[in-house]
C-alpha positions as CSV (number, residue, x, y, z in Angstrom):
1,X,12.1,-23.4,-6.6
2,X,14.7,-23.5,-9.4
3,X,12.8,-21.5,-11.7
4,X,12.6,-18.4,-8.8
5,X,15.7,-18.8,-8.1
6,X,17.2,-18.2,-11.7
7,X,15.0,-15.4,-12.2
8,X,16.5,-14.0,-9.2
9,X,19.8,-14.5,-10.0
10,X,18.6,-12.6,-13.8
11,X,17.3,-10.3,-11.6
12,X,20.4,-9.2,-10.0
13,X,22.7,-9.5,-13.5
14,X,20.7,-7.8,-15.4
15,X,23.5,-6.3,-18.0
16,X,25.1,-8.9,-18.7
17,X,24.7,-12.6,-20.5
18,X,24.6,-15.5,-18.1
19,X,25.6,-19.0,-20.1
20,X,23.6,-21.9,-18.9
21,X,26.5,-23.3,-18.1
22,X,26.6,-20.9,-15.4
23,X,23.4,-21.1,-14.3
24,X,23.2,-24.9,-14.0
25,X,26.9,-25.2,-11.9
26,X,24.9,-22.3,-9.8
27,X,21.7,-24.1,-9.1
28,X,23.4,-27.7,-9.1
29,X,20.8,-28.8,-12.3
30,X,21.0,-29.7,-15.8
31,X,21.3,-27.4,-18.3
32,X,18.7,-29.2,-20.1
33,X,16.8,-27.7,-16.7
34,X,17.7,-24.3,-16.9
35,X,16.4,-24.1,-20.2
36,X,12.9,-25.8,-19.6
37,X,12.7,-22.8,-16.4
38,X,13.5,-20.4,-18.8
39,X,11.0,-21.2,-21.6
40,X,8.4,-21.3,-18.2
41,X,9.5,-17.4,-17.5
42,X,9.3,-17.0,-20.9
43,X,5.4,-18.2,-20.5
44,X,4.7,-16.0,-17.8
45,X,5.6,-12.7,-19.8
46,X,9.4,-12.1,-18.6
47,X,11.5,-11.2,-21.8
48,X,14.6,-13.2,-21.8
49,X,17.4,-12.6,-24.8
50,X,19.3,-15.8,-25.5
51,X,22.4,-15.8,-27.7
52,X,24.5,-18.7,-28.6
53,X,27.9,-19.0,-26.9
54,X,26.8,-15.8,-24.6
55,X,23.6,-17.3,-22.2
56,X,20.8,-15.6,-21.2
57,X,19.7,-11.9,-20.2
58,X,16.7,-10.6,-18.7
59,X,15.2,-7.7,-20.7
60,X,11.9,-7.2,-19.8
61,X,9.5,-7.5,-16.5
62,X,5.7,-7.9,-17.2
63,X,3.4,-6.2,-15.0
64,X,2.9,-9.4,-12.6
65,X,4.2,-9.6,-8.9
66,X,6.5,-12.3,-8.2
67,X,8.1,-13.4,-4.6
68,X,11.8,-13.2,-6.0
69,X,11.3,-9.9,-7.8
70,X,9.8,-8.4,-4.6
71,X,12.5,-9.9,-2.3
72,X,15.6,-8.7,-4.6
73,X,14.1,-4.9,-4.8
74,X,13.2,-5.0,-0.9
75,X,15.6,-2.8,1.7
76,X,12.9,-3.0,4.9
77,X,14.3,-5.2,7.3
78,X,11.0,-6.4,9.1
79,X,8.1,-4.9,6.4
80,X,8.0,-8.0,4.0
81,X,10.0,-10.6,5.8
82,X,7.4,-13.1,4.9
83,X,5.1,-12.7,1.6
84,X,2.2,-14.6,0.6
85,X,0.9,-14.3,-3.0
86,X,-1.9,-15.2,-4.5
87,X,-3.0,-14.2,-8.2
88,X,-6.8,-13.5,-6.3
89,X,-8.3,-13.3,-2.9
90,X,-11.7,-12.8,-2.1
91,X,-9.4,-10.1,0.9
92,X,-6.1,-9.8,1.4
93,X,-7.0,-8.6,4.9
94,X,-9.1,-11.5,5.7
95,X,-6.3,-13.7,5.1
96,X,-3.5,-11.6,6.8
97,X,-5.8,-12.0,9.8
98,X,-5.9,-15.3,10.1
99,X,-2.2,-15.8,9.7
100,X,-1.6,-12.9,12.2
101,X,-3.8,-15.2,14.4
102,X,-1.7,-18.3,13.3
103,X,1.2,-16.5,14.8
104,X,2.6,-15.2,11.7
105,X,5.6,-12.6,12.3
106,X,5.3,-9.0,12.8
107,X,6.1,-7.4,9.1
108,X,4.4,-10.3,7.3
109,X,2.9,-9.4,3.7
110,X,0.0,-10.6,2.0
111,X,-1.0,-9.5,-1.4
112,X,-3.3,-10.2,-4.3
113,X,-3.0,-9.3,-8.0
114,X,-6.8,-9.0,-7.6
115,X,-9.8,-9.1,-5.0
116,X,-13.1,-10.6,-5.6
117,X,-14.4,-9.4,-1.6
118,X,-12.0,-6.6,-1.0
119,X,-13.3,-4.2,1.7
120,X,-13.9,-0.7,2.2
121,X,-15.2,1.3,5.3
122,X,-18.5,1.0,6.8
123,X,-19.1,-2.4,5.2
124,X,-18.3,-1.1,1.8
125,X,-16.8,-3.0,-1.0
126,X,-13.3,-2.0,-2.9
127,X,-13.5,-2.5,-6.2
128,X,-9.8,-4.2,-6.9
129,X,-9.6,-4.9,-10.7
130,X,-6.0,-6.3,-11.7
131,X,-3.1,-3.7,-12.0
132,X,-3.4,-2.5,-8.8
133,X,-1.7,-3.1,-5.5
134,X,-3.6,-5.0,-2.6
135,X,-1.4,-5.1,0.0
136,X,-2.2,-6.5,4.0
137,X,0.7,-6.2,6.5
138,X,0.4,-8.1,10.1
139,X,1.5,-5.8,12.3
140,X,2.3,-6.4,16.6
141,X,2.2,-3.1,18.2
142,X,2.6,-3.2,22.0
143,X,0.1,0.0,22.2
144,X,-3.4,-0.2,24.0
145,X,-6.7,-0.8,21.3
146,X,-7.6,3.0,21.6
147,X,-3.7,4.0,20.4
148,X,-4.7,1.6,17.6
149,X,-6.1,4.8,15.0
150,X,-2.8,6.0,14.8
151,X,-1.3,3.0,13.0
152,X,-3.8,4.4,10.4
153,X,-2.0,7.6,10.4
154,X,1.1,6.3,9.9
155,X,0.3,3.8,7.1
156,X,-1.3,7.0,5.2
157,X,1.6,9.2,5.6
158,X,3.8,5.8,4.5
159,X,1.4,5.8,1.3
160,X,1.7,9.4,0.5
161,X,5.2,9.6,1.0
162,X,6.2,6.5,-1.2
163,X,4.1,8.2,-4.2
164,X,5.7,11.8,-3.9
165,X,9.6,10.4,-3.4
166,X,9.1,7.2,-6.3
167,X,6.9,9.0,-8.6
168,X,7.0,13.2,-7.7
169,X,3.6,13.4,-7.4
170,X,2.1,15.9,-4.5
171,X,-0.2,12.9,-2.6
172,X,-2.2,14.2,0.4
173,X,-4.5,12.3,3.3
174,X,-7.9,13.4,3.5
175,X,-8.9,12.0,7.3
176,X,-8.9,9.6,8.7
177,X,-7.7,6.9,5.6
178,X,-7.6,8.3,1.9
179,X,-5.2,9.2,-0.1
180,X,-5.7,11.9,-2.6
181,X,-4.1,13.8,-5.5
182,X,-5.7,16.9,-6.9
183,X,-8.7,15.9,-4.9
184,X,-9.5,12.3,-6.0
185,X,-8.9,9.3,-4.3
186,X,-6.0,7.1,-4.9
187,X,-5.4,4.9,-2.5
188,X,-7.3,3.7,1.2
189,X,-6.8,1.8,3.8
190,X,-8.5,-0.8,6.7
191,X,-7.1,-1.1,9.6
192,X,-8.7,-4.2,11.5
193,X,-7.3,-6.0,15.0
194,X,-7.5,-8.1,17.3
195,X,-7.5,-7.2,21.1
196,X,-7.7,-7.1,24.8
197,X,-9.1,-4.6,26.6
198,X,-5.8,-3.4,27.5
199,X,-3.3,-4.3,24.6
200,X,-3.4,-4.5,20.9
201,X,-2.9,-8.4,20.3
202,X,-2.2,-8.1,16.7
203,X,-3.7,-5.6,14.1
204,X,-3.5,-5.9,10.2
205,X,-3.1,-2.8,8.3
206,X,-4.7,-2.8,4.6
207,X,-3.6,-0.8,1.7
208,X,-5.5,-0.4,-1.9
209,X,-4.0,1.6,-4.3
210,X,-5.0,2.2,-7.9
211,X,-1.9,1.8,-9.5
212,X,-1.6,0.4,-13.3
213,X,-5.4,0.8,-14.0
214,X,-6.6,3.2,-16.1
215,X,-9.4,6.2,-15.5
216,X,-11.4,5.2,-18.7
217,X,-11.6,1.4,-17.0
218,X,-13.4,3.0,-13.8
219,X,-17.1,3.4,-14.3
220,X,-18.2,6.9,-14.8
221,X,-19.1,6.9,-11.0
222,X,-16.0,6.4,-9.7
223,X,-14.1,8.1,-12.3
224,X,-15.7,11.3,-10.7
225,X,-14.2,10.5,-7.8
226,X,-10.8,8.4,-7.9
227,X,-8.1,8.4,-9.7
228,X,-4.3,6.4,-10.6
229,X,-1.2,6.5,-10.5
230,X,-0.7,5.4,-14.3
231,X,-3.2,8.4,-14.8
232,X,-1.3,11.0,-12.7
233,X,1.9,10.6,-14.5
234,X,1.0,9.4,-17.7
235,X,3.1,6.5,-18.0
236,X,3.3,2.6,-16.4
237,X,4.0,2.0,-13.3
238,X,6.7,-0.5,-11.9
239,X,4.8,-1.8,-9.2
240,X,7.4,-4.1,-7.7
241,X,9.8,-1.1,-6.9
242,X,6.7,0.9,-6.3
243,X,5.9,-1.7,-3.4
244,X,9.4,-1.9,-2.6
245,X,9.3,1.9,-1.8
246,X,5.7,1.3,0.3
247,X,7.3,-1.2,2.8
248,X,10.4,1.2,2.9
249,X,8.1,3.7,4.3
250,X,6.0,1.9,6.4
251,X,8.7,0.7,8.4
252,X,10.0,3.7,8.9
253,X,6.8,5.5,9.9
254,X,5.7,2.4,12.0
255,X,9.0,2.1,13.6
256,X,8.6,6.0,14.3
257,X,5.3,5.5,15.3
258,X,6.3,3.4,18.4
259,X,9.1,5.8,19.6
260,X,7.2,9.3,19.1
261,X,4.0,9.3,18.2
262,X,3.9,13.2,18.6
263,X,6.3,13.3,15.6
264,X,4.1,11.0,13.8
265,X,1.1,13.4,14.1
266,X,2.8,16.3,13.3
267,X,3.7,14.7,10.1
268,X,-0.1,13.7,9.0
269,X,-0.9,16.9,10.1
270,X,1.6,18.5,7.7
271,X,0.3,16.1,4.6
272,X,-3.5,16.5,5.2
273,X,-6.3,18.3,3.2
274,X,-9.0,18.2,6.0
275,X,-8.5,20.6,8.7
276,X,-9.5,24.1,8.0
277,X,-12.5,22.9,5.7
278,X,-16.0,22.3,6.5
279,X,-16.9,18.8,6.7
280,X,-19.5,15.9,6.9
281,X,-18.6,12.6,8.7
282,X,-20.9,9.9,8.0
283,X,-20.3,7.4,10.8
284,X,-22.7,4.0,12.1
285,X,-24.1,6.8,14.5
286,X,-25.4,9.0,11.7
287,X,-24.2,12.6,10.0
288,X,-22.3,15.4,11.7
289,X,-21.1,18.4,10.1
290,X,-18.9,21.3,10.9
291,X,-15.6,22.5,10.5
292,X,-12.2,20.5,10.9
293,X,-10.2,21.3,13.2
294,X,-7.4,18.8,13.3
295,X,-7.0,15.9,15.0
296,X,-6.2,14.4,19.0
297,X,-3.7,12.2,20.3
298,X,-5.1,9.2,19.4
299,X,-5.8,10.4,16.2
300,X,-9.4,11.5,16.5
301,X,-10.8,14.3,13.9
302,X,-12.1,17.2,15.6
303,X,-15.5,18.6,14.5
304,X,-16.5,22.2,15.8
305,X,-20.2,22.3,15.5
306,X,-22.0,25.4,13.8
307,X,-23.6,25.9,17.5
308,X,-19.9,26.1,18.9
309,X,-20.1,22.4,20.5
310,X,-16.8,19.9,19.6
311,X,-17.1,16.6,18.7
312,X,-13.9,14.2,18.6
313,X,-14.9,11.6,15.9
314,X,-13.0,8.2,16.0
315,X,-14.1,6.7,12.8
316,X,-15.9,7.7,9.8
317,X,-16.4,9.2,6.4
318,X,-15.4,12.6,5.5
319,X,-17.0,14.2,2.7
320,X,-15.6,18.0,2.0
321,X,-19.1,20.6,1.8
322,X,-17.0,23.7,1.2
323,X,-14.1,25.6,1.6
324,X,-13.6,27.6,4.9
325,X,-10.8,30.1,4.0
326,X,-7.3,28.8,1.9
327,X,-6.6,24.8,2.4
328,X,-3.9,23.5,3.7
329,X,-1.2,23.2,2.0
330,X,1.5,20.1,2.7
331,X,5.0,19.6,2.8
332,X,6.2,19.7,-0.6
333,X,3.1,21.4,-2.5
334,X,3.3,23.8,-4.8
């Protein structure tokens, strides 16, 4: 589309003027054309200076995720090679599935300036008001379905990491999925696949992140226990280059992930807030509580009963009951 590709091309010259001129030898169109695509960015909230005899700048972004945008900021090679947008889904992992199914490419992105059905664990819902970032990633990992767990792992680490380096803020994973900062939720994830009983076929990895959303817009509920990023610093975020930064990570961590998984878990294990503290998981079995004490292989959280007995749990919902001596501190924390 002309229009993309102009805003692209504003994108990437952003300090200087570009005449229309310029623009419509570029794009082989009238400049007539150029200017009816401008006055439509205009329309969509991009702030565009025009000055007679000098063209066109781009001056400001508005807080909306476009395709060109996203592919002009992106340095991941395979994370985002193919993006699907969509202003609202009822889930952006329901659709990444079936296009993972489709045969879509390893890498491929789907994402939704807002959910109507966006999904939690244990049949939960997410709420996914505007502003935030609701991101599904097909993903082909030649690992067996147990293995599967730890592309969760490296997803969270991906999450934490892209919030300390972009914004400096000390993010931690409280197991098996959530990201937290100064103990309140941020950001989770859904990992859901499809399988045989030997091989992961395909497997869709699903991030939610409160990103541009205010505390005050949560209801008192959840305001006890979540958080944003636009809270944490004080300040808007960019979520295009804050994205940008997210696929960076998960393709590194991914890419990791299937050469050394050990490396991987000492990594999660260095950003988490859950071993050392005593714990109840909720899971479809029932309650168990007792003390973390890390996590398996295949990333499992390991529960020492009060009686002395271990449980490795595979999935679940970790609620902190109390401290157990000094928490864990991760990489970076002060």
């Amino acid at each position: 589309m002309n229009k993309d590709a102009i805003l692209k091309h504003l994108l990437l010259e952003k300090k200087r003027f570009i005449s229309g001129a310029e623009l419509a030898g570029k794009f082989n169109i009238s400049r007539t054309a150029v200017w009816k695509h401008i006055k439509a960015l205009e329309r969509e909230g991009f702030g565009i200076e025009g000055v007679p005899s000098r063209g066109y700048r781009l001056v400001t972004v508005p807080d909306v995720l476009s395709k060109s945008a996203i592919t002009q900021g992106r340095s991941a090679q395979m994370m985002g090679r193919e993006i699907h947008l969509f202003r609202e889904l009822a889930s952006t992992n329901t659709v990444a599935m079936e296009l993972a199914r489709d045969n879509a490419p390893e890498g491929a992105v789907v994402l939704a300036e807002a959910q109507t059905g966006g999904k939690g664990r244990l049949g939960r819902t997410w709420i996914s008001p505007a502003g935030n970032l609701y991101v599904s990633v097909v993903l082909r990992p030649n690992i067996s379905p147990y293995r599967a767990p730890l592309v969760t792992l490296a997803g969270a680490i991906a999450v934490a990491w892209a919030i300390r380096k972009q914004l400096g803020i000390q993010a931690n994973i409280k197991w098996p999925n959530d990201i937290m900062i100064a103990n309140k939720k941020v950001a989770g994830i859904l990992t859901e696949m499809s399988a045989d009983p030997d091989r992961v076929k395909y497997l869709v990895l699903g991030i939610g992140i409160n990103v541009n959303v205010e505390r005050e817009a949560l209801t008192p509920e959840i305001r006890l226990l979540a958080t944003s990023l636009i809270s944490e610093t004080g300040s808007k975020i960019d979520r295009v280059a804050f994205l940008n930064a997210l696929l960076t990570e998960l393709e590194q961590w991914y890419t990791l992930l299937l050469e050394d998984d050990a490396a991987v878990l000492r990594e999660w294990k260095s950003l988490n807030m859950t071993t050392g503290r005593r714990v109840a998981v909720r899971s479809q079995d029932g309650v168990i509580e007792g003390l973390a004490r890390g996590i398996d292989r295949e990333g499992r959280l390991i529960i020492e009963l009060d009686g002395g007995a271990v449980h490795n749990v595979a999935s679940g919902d970790v609620t902190i009951v109390k401290e157990e001596g000094p928490v864990p501190r991760g990489k970076g924390q002060e």
